[in-house]
Residue frames as qw, qx, qy, qz and C-alpha x, y, z in Angstrom:
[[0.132, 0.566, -0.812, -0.064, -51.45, 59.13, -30.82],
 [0.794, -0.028, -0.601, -0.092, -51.94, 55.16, -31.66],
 [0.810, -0.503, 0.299, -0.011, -51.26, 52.68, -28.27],
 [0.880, 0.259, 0.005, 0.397, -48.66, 50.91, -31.05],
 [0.198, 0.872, -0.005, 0.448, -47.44, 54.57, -31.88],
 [0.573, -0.746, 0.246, -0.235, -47.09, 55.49, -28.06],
 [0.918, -0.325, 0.223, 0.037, -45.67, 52.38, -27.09],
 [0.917, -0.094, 0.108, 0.373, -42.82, 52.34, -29.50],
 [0.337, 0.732, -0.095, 0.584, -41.83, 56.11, -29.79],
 [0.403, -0.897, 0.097, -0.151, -41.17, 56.36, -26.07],
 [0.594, 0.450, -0.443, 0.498, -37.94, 56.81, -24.76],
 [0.679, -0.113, -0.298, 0.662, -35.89, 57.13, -21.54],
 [0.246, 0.822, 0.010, 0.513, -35.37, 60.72, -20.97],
 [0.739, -0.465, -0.318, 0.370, -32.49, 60.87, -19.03],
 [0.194, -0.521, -0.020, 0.831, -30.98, 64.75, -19.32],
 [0.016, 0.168, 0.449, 0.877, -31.79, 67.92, -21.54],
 [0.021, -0.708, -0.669, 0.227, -34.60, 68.51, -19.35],
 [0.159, 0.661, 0.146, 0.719, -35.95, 71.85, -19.81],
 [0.124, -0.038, -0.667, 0.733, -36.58, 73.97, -16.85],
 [0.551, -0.193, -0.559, -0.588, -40.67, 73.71, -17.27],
 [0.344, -0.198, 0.695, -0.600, -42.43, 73.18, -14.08],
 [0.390, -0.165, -0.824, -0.378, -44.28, 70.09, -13.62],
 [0.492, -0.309, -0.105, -0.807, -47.55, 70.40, -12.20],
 [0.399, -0.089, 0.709, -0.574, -49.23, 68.78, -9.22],
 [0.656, 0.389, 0.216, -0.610, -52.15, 68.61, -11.15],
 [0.768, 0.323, -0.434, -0.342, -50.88, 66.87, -14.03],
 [0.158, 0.289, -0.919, 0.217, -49.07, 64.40, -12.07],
 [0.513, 0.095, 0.426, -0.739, -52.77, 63.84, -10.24],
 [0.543, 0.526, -0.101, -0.647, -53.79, 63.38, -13.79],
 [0.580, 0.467, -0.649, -0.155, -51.71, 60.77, -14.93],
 [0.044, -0.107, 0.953, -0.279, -51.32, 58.77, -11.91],
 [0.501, 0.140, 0.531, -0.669, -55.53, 58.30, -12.06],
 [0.808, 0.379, -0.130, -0.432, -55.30, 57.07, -15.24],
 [0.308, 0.443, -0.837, 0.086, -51.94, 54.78, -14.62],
 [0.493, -0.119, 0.635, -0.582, -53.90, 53.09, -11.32],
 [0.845, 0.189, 0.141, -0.481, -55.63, 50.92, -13.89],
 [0.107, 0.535, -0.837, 0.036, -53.12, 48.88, -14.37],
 [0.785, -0.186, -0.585, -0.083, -54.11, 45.07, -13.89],
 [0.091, -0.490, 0.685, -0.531, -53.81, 44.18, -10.18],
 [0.349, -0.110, -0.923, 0.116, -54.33, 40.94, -8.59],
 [0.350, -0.487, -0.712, 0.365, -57.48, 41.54, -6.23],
 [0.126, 0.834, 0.259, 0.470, -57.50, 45.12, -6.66],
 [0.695, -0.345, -0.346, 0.527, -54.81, 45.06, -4.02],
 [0.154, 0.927, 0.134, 0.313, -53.61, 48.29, -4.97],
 [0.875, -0.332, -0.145, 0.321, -50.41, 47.89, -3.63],
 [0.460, 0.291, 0.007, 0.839, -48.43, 51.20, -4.69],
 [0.138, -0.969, -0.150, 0.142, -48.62, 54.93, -2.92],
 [0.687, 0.470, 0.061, 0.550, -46.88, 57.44, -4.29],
 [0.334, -0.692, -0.163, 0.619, -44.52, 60.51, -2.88],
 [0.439, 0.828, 0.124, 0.327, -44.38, 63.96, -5.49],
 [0.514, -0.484, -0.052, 0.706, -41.67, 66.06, -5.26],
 [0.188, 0.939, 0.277, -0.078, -42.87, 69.26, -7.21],
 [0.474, 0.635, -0.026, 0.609, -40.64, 71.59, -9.61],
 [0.251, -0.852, 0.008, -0.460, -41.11, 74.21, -6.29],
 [0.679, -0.675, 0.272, -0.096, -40.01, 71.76, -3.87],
 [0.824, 0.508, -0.192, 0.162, -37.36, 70.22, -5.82],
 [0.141, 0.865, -0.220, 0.428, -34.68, 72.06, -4.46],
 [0.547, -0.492, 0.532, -0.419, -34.97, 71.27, -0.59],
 [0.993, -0.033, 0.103, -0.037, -35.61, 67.84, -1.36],
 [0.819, 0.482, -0.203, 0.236, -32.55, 67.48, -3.11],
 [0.002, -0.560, 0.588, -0.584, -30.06, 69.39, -0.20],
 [0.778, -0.270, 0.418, -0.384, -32.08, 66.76, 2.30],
 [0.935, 0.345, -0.069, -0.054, -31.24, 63.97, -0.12],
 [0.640, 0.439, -0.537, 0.331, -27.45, 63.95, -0.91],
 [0.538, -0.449, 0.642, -0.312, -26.52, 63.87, 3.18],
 [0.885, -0.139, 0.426, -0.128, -27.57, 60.24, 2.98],
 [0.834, 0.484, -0.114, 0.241, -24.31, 60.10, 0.53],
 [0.618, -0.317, -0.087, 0.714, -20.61, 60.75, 1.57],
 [0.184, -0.807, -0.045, 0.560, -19.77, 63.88, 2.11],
 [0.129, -0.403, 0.592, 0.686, -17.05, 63.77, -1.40],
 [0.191, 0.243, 0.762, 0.570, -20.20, 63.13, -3.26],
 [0.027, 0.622, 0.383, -0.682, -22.52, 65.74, -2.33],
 [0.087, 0.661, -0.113, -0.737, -21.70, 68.01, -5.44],
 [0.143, 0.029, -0.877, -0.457, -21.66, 65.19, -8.17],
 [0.095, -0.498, -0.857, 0.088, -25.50, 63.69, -6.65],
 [0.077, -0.648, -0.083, 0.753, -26.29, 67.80, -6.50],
 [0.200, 0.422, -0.530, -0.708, -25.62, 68.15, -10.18],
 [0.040, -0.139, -0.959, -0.244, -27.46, 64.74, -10.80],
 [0.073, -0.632, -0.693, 0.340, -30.41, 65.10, -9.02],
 [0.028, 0.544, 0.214, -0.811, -30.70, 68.89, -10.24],
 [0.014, 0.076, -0.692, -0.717, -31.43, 68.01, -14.22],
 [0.010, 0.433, 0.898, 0.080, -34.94, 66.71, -13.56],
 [0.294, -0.538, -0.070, -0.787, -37.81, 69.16, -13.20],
 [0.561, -0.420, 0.232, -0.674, -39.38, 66.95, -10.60],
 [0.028, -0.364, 0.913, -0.180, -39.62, 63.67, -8.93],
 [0.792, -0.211, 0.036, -0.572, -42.18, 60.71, -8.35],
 [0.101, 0.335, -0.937, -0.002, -41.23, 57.69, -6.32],
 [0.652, -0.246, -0.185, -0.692, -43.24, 55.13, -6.21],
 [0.496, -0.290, 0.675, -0.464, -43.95, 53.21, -2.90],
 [0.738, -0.206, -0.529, -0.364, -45.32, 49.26, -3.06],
 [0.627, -0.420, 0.485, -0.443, -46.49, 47.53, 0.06],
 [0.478, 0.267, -0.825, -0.143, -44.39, 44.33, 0.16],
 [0.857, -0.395, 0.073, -0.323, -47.14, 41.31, 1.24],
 [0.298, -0.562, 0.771, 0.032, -44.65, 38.69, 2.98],
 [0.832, 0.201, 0.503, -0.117, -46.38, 36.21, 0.99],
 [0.407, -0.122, 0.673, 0.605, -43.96, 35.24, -2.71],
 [0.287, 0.391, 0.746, 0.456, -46.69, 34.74, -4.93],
 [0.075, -0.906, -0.414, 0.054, -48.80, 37.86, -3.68],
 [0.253, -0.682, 0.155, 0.669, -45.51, 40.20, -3.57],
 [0.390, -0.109, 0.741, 0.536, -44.55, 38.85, -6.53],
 [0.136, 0.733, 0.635, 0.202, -48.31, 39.74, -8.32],
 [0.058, -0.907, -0.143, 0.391, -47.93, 43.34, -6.40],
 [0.298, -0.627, 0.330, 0.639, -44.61, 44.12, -7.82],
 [0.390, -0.097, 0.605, 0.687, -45.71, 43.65, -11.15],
 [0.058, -0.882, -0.456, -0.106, -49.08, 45.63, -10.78],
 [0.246, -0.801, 0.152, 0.524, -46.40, 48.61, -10.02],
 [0.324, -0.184, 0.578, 0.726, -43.93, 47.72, -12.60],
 [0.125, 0.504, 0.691, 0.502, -47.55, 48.06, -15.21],
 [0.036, -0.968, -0.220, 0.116, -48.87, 51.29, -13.45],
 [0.425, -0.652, 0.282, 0.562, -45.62, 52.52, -13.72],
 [0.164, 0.064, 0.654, 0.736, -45.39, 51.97, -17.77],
 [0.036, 0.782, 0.591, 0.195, -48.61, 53.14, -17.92],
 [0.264, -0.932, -0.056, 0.241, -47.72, 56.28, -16.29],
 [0.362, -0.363, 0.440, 0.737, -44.38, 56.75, -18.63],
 [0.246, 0.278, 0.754, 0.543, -46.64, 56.25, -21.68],
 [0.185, -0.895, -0.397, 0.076, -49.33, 58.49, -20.37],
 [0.391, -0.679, 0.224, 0.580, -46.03, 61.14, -19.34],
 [0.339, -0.125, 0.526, 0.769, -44.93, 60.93, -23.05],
 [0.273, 0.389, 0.650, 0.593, -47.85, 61.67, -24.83],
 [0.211, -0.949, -0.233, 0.020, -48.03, 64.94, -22.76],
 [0.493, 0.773, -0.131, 0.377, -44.60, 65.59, -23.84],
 [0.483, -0.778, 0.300, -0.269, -43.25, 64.61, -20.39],
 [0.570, 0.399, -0.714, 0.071, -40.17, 63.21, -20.40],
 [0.768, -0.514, 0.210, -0.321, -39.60, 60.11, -17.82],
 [0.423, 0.397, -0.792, 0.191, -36.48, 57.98, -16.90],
 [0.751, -0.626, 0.001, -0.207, -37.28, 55.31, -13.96],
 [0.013, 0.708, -0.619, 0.340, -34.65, 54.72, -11.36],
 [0.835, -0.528, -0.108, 0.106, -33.46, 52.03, -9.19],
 [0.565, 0.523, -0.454, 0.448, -30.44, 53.38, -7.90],
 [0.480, 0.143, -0.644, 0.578, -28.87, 53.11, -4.61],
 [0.204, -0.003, 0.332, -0.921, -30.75, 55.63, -2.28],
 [0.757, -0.193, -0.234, -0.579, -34.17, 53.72, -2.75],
 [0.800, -0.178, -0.526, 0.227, -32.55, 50.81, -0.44],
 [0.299, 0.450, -0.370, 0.756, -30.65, 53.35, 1.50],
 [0.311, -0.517, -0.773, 0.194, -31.96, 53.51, 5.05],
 [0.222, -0.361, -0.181, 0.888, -31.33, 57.31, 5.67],
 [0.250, 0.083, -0.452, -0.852, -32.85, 58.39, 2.16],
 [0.328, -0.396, -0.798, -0.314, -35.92, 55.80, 2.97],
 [0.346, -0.498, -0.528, 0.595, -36.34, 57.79, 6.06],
 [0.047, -0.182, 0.091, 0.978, -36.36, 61.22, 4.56],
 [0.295, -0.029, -0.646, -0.704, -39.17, 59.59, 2.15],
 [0.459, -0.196, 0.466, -0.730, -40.74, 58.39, 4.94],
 [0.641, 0.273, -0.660, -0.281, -40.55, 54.69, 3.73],
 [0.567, -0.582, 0.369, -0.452, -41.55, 52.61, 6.12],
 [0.343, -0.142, 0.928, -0.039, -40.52, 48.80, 7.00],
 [0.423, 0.434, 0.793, 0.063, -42.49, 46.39, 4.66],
 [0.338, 0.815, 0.097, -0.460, -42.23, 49.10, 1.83],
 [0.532, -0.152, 0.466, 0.690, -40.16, 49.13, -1.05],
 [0.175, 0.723, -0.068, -0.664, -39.15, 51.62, -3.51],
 [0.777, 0.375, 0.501, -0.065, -40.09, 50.61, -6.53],
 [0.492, 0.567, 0.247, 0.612, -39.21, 53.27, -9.01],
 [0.236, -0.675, -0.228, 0.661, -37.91, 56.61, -8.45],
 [0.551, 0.575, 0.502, 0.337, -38.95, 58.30, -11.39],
 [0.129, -0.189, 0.283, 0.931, -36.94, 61.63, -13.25],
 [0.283, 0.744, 0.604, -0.032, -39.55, 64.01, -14.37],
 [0.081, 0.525, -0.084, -0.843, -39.39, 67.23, -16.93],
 [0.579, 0.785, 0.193, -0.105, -40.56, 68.46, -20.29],
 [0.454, -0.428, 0.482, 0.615, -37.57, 68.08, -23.14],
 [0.076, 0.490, -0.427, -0.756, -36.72, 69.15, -26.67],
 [0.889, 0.179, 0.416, -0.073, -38.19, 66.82, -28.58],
 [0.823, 0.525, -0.211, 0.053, -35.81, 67.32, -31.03],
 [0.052, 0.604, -0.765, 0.218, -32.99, 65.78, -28.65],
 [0.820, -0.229, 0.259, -0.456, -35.00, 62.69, -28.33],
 [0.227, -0.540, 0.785, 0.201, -32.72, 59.79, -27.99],
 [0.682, 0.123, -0.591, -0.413, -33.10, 57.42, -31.05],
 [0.926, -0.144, 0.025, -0.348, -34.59, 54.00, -30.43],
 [0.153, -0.407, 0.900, -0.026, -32.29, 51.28, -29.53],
 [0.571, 0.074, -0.636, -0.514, -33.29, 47.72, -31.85],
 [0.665, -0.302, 0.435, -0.526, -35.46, 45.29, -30.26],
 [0.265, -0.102, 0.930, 0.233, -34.82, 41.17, -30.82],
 [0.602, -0.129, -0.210, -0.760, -37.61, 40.05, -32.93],
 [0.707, -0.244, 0.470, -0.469, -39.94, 37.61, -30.93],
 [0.894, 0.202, -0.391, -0.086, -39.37, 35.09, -33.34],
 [0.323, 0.477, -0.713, 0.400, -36.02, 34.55, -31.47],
 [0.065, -0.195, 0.696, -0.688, -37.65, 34.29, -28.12],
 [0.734, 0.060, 0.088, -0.671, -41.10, 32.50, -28.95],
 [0.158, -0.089, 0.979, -0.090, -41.74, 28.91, -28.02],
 [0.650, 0.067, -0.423, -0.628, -44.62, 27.34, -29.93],
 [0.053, -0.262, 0.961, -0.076, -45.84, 24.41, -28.25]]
């Protein structure tokens, strides 16, 4: 598949997982080629936590606790569509300009690693929702102070033919200063 190709047939894949285990090994596989991401210094500022088709389960009965109690069974049913999980961790430097360089050497290993994920027919949605700030759920994840959760990334293998059409993009003319 082209880099153009890649780049503008991925999608989102946010339900209609199948139930298709996802592999240690490929997840290994793809994060060693996502790591090459630009980074400022070769800081390497990201560690990542897997949460495996096998372990899935447990994680996920450890997980909703750190929600009220009347949402248990709705964050249950959410959290159960994926095949598997990867969040990814960045060490936040207290310097601006150096966080600010990390967090966007994540945000590019991280599209690397969706684009890499699609063209193995792995579907990826990334997350920021609530429970990546959460102190109880950063605890389970074993997130320490001076960490932040970057992405919590949905992981399975879907239909391709339920792949959600493309959604238009502005063209750049609109948004390109010449100067």
């Amino acid at each position: 598949m082209s880099i153009v190709k890649t780049i503008r047939e991925r999608r989102s894949v946010k339900k209609g997982y199948k139930d298709d285990a996802v592999s240690t090994e490929l997840i290994v596989e793809l994060l060693n080629d996502a790591v090459w991401a630009p980074n400022h210094g070769l800081r390497e500022p990201w560690r990542f936590i897997f949460v495996p088709t096998e372990n899935k389960e447990a994680f996920i009965e450890q997980l909703i606790v750190t929600y009220p109690k009347d949402m248990h069974e709705n964050r249950r049913n959410y959290f159960s569509q994926p095949a598997a999980f990867l969040v990814v961790v960045m060490k936040e430097d207290p310097r601006q300009k150096q966080w600010e360089e990390d967090f966007a050497a994540t945000s590019a290993l991280i599209q690397n690693f969706q684009l890499l994920a699609w063209e193995r027919g792995l579907g990826v949605v990334w997350k920021t929702n609530p429970h990546n700030w959460d102190p109880k759920a950063r605890q389970l994840m074993n997130v320490q102070p001076g960490e932040k959760v970057v992405g919590f990334l949905h992981l399975g293998y879907f239909d391709s033919e339920q792949i959600p059409d493309g959604r238009p993009r502005t063209p750049v003319e609109e948004k390109l200063t010449i100067m």
